[in-house]
N, CA, C and O of each residue as an XYZ file, in Angstrom:
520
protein
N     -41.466     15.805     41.676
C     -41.942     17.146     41.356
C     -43.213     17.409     42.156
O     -44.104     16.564     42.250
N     -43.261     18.538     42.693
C     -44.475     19.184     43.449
C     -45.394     20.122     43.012
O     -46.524     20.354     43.442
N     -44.452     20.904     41.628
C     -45.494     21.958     41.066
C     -44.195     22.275     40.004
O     -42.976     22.113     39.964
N     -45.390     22.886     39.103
C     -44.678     23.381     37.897
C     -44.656     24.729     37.633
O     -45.640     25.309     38.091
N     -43.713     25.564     36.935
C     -43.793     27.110     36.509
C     -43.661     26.976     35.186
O     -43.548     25.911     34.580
N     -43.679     28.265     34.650
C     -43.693     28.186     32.884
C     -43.313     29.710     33.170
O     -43.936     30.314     34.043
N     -42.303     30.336     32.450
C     -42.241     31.474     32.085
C     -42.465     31.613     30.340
O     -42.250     30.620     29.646
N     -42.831     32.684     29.822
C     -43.113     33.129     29.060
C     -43.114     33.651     28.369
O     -44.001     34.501     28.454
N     -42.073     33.757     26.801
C     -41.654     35.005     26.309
C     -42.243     34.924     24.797
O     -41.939     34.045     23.990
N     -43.108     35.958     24.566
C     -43.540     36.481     23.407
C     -43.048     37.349     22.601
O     -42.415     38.230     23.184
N     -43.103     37.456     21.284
C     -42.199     38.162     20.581
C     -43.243     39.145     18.827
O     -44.436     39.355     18.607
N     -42.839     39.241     18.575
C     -43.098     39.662     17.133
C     -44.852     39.791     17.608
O     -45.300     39.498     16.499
N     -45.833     39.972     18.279
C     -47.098     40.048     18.367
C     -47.776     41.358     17.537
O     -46.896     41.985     16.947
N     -48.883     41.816     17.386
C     -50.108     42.240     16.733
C     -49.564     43.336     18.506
O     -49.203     42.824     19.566
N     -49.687     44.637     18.250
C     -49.063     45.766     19.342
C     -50.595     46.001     19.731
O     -50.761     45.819     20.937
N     -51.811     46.370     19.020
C     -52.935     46.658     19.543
C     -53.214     46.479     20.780
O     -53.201     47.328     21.671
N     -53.688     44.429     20.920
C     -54.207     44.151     22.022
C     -53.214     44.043     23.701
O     -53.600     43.982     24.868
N     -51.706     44.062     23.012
C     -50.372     44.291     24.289
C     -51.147     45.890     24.934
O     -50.876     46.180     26.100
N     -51.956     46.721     24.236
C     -52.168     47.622     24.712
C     -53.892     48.030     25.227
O     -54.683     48.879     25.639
N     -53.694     46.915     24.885
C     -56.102     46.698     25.597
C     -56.036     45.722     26.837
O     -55.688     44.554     27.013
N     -56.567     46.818     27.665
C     -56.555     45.856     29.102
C     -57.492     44.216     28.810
O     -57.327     43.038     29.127
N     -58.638     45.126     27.925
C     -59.867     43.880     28.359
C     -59.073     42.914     27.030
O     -59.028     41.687     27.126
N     -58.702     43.370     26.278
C     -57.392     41.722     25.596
C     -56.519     40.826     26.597
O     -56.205     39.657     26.374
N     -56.252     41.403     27.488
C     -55.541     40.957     28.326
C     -56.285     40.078     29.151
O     -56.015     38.900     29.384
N     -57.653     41.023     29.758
C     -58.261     39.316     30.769
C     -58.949     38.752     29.511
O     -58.737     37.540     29.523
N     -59.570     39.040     28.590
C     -59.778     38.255     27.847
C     -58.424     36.675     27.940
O     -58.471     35.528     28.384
N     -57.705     37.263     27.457
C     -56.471     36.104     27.529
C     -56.098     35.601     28.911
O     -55.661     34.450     28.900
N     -56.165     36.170     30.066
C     -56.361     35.660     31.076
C     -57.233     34.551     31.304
O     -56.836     33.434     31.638
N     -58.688     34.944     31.079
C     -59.481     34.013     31.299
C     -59.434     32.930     30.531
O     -59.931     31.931     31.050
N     -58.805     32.750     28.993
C     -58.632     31.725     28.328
C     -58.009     30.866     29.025
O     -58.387     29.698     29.106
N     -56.556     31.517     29.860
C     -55.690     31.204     30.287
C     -55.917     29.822     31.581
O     -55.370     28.740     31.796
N     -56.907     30.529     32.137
C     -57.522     29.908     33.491
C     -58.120     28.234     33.045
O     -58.002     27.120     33.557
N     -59.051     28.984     31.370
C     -60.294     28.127     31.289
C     -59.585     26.731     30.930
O     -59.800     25.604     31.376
N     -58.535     27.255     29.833
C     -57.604     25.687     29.051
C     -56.652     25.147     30.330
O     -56.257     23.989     30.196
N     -56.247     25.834     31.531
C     -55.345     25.405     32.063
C     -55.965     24.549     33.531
O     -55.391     23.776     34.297
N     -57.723     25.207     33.506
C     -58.136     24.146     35.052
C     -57.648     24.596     35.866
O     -57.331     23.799     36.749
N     -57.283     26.065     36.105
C     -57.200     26.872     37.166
C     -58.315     27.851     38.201
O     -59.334     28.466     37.887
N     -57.782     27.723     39.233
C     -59.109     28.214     39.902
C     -59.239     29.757     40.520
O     -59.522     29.707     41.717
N     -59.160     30.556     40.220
C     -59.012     31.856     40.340
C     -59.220     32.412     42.050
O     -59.826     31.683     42.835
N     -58.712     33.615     42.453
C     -58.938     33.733     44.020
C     -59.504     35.153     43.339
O     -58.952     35.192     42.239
N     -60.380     36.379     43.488
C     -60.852     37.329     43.038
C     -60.805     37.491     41.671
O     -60.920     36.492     40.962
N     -60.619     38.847     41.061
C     -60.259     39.283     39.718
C     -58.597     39.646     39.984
O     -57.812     39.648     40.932
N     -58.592     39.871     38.906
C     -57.085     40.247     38.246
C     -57.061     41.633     38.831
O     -57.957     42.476     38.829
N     -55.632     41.700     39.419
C     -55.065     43.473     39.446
C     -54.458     43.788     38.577
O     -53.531     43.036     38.278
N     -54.689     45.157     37.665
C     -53.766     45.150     36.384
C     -54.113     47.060     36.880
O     -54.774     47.749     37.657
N     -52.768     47.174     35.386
C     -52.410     48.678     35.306
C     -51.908     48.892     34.227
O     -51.135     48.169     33.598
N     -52.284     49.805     33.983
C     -51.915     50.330     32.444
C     -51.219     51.495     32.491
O     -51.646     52.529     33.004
N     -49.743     51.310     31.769
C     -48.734     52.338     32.125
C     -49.127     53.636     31.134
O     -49.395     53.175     30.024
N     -49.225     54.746     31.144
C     -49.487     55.952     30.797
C     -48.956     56.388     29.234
O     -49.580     56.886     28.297
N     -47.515     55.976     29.368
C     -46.554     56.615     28.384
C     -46.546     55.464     27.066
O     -46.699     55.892     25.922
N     -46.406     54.365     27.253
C     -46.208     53.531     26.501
C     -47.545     52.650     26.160
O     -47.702     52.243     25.009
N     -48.636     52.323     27.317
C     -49.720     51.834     26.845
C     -49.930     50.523     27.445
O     -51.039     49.997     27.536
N     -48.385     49.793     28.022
C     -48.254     48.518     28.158
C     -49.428     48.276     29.190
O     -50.243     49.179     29.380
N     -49.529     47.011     29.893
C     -49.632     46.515     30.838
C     -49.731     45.626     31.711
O     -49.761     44.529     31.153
N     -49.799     45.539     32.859
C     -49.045     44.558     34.328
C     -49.778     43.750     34.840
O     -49.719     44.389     35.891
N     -50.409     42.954     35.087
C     -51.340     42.179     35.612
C     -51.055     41.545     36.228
O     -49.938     41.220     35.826
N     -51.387     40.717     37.554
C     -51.320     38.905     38.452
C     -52.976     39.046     38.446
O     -53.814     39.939     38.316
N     -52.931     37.673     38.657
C     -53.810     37.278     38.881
C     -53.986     35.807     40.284
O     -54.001     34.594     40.075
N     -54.069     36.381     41.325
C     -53.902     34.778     42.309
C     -54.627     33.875     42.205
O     -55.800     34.230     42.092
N     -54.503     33.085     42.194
C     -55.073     31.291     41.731
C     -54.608     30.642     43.457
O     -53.636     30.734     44.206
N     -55.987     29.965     43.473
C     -55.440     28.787     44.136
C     -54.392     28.026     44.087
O     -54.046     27.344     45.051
N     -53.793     28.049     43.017
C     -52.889     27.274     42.679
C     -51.480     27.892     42.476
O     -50.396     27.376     42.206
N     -52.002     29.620     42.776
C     -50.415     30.243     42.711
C     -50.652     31.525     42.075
O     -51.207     32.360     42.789
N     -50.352     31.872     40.874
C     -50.522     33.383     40.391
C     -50.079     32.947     38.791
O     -49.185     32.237     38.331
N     -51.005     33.624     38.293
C     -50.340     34.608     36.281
C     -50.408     35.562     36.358
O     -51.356     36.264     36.708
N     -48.794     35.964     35.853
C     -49.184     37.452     35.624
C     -48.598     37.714     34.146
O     -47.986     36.834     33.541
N     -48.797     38.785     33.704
C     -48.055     39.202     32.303
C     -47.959     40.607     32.238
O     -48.828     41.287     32.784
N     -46.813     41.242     31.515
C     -46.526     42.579     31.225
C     -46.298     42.905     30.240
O     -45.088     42.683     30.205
N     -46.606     43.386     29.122
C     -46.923     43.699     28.087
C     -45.804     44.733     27.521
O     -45.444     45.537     28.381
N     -45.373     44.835     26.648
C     -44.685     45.969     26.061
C     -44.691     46.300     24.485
O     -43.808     46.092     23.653
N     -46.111     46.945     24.322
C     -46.309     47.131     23.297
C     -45.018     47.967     22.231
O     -44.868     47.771     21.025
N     -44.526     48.541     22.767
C     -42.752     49.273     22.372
C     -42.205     48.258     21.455
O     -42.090     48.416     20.240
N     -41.859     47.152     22.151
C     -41.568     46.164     21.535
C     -42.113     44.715     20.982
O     -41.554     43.646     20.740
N     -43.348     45.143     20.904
C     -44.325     43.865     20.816
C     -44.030     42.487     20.900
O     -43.931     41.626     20.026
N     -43.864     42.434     22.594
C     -43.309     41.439     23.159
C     -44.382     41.495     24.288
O     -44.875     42.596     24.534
N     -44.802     40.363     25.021
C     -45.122     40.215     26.451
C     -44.522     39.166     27.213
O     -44.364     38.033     26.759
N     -44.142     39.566     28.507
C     -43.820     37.992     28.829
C     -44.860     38.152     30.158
O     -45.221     39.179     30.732
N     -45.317     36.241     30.511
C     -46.216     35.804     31.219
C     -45.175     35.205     32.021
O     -43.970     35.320     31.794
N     -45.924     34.286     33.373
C     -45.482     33.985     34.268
C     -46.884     33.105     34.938
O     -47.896     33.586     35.449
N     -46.451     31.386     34.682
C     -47.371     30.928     35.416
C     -47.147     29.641     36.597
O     -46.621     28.544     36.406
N     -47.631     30.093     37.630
C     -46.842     29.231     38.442
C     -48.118     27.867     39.188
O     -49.152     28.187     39.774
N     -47.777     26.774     39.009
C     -48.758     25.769     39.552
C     -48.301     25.292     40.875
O     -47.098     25.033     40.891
N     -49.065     25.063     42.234
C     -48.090     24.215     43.183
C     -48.351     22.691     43.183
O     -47.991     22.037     44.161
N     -49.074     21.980     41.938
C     -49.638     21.043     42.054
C     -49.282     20.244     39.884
O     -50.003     20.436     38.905
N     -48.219     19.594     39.948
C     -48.334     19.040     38.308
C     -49.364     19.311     37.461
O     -50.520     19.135     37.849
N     -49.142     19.690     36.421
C     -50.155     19.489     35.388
C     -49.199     19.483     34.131
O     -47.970     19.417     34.106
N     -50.128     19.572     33.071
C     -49.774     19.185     31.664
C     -49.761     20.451     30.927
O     -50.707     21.223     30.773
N     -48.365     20.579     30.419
C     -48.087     21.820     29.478
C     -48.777     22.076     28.549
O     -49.045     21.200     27.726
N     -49.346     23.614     28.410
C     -50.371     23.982     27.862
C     -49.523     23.969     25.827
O     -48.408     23.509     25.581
N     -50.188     24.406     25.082
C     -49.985     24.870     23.812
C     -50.138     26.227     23.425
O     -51.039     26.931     22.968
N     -48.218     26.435     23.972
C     -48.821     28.054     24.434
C     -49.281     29.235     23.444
O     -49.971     30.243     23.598
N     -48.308     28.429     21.911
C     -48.873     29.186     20.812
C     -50.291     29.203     20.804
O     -50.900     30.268     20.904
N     -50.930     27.985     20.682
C     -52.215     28.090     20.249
C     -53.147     28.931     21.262
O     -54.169     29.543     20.953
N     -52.599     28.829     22.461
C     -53.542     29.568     23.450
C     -53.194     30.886     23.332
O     -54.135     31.677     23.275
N     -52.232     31.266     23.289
C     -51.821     32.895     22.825
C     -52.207     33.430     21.722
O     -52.327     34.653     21.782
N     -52.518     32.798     20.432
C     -52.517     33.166     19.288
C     -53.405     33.627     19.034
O     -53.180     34.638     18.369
N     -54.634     33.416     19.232
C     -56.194     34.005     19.400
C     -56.067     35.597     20.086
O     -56.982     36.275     19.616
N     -55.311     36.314     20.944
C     -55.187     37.232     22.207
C     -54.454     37.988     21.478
O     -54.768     39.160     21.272
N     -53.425     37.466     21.003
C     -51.835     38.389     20.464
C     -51.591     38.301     18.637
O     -50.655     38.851     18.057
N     -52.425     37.667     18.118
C     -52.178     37.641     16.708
C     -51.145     36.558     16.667
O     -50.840     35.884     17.651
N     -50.366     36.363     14.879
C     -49.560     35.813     15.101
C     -48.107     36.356     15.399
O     -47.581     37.333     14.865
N     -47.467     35.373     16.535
C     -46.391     36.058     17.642
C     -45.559     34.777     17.256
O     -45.727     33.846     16.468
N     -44.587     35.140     18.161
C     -43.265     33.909     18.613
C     -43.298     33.468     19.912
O     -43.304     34.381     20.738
N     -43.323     32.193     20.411
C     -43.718     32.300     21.727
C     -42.608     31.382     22.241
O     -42.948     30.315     21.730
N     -41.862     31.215     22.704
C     -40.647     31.067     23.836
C     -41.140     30.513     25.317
O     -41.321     31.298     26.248
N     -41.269     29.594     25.400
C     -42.000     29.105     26.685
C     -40.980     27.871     27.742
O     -40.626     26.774     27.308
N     -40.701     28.325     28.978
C     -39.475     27.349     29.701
C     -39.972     26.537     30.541
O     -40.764     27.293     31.104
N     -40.089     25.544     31.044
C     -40.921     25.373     32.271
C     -40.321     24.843     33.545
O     -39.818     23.835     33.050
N     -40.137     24.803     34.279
C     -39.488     24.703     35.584
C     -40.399     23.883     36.163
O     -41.607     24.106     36.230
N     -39.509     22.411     36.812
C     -40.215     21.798     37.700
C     -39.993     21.967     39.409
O     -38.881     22.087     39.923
N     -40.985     21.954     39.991
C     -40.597     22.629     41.547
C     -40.748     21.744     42.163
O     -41.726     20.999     42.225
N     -39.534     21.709     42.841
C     -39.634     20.308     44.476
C     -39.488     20.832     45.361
O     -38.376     21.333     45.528
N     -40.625     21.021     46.506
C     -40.381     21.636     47.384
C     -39.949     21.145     48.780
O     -40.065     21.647     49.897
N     -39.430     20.034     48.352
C     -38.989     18.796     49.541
C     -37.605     18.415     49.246
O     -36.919     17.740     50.014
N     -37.164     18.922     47.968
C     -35.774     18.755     48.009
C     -34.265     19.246     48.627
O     -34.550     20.360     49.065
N     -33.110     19.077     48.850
C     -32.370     19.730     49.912
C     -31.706     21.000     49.182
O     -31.256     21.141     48.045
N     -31.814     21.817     50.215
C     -30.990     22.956     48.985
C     -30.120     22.535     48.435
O     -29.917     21.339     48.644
N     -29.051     23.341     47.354
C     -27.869     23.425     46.364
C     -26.975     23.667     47.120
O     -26.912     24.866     47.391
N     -26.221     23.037     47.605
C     -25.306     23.110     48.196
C     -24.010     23.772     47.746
O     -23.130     24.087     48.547
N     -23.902     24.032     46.034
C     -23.119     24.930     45.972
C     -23.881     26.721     46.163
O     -23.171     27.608     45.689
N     -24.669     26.989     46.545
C     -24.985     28.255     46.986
C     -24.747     28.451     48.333
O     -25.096     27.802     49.319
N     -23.747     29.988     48.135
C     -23.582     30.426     49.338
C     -24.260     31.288     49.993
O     -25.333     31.062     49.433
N     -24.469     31.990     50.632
C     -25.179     32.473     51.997
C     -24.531     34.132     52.242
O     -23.320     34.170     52.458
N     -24.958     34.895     52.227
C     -24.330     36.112     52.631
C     -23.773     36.358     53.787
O     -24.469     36.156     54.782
N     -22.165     36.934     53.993
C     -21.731     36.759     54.625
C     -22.105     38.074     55.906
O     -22.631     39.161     55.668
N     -21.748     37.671     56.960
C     -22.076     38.543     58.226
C     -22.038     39.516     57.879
O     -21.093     39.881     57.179
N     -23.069     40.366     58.228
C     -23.438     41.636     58.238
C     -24.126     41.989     56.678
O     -23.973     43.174     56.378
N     -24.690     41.347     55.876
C     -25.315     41.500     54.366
C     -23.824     41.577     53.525
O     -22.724     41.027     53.550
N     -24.348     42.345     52.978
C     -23.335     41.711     51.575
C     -23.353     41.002     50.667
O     -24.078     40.007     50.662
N     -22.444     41.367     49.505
C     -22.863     40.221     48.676
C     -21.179     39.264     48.871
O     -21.021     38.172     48.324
């Protein structure tokens, strides 16, 4: 393994802070502080108009978090990608402080980036296509 991902699915959360930007780097920065990540600027985020949600990355030395919020359904899902191993966070407990109490659904994907492709995947054939 060369690096790890974690996707992220939240569920049943507290709708308020899915809809407060500064909840969001708030939880960002938790995010950074428990995980020993090293940040490249601030966070780009946006806050959608109609619904309230919102979109964030954030680039890391080490890759990017981002999360999108959908207060509609008081759900968010995150996205964190490492190019270097580390140790799976506790994602309830780190979420739970940010989002109230939620459901948190967390997958993690190990990345080899030296391994040979899948050889059952095919290739699009001449001229695009699927």
């Amino acid at each position: 393994m060369n690096g790890v991902e974690w996707l992220i699915d939240v569920s049943a959360c507290d709708v308020a802070p899915l809809r407060d930007p500064q909840a969001m780097v708030s939880l960002f920065e938790a995010i950074v502080d428990r995980v020993g990540l090293r940040p490249i600027g601030r966070p780009a985020w946006h806050q959608f108009p109609t619904t309230g949600g919102v979109t964030a990355v954030w680039m890391l030395q080490e890759s990017h978090l981002t999360i999108h919020t959908f207060p509609e359904f008081a759900s968010a899902s995150l996205n964190l990608f490492c190019c270097r191993p580390r140790a799976c966070p506790d994602w309830l407990v780190l979420l739970a402080p940010a989002l109230g109490r939620c459901s948190v659904r967390a997958t993690q994907y190990e990345r080899d980036y030296g391994a040979a492709p899948d050889q059952s995947m095919t290739s699009a054939p001449p001229g695009g296509g699927v």
